[in-house]
C-alpha positions in Angstrom: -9.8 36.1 -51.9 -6.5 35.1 -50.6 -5.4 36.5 -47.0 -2.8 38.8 -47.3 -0.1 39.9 -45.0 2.5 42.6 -46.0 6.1 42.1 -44.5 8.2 45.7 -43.7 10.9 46.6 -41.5 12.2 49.8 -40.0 14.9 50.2 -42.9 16.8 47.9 -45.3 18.8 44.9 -44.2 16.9 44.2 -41.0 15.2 40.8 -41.9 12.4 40.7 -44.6 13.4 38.0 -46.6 14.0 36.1 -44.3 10.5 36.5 -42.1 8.9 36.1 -45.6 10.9 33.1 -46.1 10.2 31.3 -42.4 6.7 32.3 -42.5 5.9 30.9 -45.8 7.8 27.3 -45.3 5.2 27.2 -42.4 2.4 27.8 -43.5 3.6 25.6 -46.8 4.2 22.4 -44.4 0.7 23.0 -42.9 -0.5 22.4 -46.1 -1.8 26.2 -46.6 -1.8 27.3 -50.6 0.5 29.9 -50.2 1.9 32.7 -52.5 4.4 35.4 -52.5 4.7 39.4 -54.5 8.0 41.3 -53.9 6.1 44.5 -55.7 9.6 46.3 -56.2 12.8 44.9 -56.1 16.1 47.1 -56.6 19.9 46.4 -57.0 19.0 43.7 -59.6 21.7 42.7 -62.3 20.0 39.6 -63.6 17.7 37.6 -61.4 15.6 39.4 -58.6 17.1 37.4 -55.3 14.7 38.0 -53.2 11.5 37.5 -55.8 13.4 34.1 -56.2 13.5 33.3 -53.1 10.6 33.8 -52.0 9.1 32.1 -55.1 11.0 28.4 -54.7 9.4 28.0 -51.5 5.9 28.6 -53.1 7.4 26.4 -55.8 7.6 23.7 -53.3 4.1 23.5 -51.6 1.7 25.3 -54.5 1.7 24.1 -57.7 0.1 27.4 -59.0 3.4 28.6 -58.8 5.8 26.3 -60.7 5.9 27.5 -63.5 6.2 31.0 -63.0 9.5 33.0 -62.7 11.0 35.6 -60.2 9.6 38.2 -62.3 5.9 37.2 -62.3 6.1 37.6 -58.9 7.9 41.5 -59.1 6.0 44.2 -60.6 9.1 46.2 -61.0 12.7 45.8 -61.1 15.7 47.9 -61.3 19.5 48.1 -61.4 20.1 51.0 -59.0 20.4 49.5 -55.1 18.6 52.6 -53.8 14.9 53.7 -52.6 12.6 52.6 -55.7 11.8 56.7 -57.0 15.1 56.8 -57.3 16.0 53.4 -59.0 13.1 54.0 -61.2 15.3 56.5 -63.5 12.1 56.7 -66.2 9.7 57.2 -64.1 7.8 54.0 -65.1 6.1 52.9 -61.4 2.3 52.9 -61.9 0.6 52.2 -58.5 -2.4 50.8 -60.1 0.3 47.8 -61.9 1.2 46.9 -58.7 -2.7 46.0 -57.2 -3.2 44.6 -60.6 -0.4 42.2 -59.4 -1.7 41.4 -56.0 -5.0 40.6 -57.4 -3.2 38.4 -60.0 -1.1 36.5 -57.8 -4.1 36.3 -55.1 -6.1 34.0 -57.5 -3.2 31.8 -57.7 -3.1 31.0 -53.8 -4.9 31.3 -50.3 -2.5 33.4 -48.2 -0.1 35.7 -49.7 3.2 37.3 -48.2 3.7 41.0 -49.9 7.5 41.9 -49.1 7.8 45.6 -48.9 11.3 47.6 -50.1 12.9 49.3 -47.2 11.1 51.0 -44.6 7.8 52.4 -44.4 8.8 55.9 -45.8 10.6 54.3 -48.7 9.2 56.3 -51.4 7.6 54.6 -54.5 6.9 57.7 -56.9 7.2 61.4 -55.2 4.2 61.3 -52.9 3.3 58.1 -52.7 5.4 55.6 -49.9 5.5 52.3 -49.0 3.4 53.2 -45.9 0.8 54.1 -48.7 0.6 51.2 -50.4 0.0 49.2 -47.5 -2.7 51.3 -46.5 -4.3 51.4 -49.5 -4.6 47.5 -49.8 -6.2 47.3 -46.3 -3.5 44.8 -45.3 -2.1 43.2 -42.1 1.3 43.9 -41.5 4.4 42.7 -39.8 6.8 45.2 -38.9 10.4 43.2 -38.8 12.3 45.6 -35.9 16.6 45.1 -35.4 18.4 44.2 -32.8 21.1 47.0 -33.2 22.2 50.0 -30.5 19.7 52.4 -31.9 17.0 50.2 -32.7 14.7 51.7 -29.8 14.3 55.1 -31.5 13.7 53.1 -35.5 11.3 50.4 -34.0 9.2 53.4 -31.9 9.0 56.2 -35.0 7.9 53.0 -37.5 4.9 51.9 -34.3 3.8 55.5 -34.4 3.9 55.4 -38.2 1.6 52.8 -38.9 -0.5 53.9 -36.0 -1.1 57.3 -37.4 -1.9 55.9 -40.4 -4.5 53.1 -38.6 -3.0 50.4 -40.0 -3.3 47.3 -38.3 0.1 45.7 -37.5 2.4 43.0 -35.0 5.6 43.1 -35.1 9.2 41.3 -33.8 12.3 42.0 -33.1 15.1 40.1 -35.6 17.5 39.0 -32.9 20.1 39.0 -35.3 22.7 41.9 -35.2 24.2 42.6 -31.3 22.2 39.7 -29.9 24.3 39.3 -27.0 24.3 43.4 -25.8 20.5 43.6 -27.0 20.1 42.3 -23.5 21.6 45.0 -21.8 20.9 47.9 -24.2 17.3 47.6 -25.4 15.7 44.9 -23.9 15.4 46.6 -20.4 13.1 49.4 -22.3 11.2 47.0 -24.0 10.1 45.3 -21.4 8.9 48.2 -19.1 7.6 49.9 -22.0 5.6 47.3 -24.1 2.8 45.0 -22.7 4.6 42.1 -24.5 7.0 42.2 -27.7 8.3 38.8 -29.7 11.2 38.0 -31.5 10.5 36.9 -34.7 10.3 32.9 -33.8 7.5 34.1 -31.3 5.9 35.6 -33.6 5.7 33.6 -36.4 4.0 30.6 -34.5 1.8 33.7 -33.3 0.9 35.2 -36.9 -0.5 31.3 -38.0 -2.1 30.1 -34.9 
């Protein structure tokens, strides 16, 4: 069975894709079998960006990926840009469809990245949220934090999120969005209030030592 590590953030637009996306290449170039599920993808038109993405860098390194397409590696997709039981206008998400994809995709590779939609309290059908699905396929996760003013209060409620829920977890900050004020504005905090926190370069090299 593949390893599996499951890629969220505190809300959209923080910096998914684009952990999935670094992570992946490396372990690619190490020579690792790698694989990749976006389970839900939303504000689609055509092609799935981030399923294909994520997909042409398994293209590259596993060759039990060429020849599939950004949607064998989404078990939904929908027009709508908004929370997936909302994009989902037909009320067609099934749960079990989406482990039956995991474990499809997990024969085809040894470590697979699972990119999440959103945040943790993203809902997937009435009841049932991302933070669900992640516990209820036992994964690792990453938690992908920003960089923003505000980001103190978003990284700490999605920490105490996953803790209540006894998942286990790293996560990084995406210095990305206020890098330069990040210094004076959140930085101080983290540093007298965490052991130790990464940026997401840190933690990368971290996740595959």
């Amino acid at each position: 069975m593949a390893k599996k590590l499951f890629i969220t953030a505190t809300g959209t637009n923080v910096g998914k894709t684009f952990a999935s996306s670094k992570i992946l290449e490396q372990l690619g170039k190490e020579g690792v079998k790698i694989g990749a599920l976006k389970p839900i993808e939303t504000g689609v038109s055509s092609v799935p960006a981030d399923a294909d993405k994520l997909l042409k860098i398994c293209q590259k390194y596993n060759p039990n990926f060429r020849d599939l397409n950004p949607q064998d590696i989404s078990a939904y997709t929908f027009s709508l840009p908004a929370a997936p039981y909302s994009a989902d206008t037909q009320k067609v998400i099934k749960i079990e469809a989406i482990k039956d994809k995991i474990a499809e995709l997990e024969k085809l590779c040894d470590f697979l990245i699972i990119e999440g939609a959103g945040g943790l309290y993203v809902p997937i059908t009435k009841n049932y949220f991302m933070l669900d699905l992640i516990k209820e396929i036992e994964c690792k996760t990453l938690l992908v934090t920003p960089s923003h003013l505000g980001c103190i209060n978003e990284t700490l409620l999605s920490i105490k999120a996953l803790e209540s829920a006894e998942i286990s977890y790293d996560w990084c900050v995406n210095l990305y969005k206020d890098k330069e004020a990040f210094k004076k504005t959140t930085e101080p905090f983290y540093d007298d209030y965490f052991k130790k926190w990464y940026d997401l370069n840190e933690i990368v090299d971290i996740i595959l030592s």
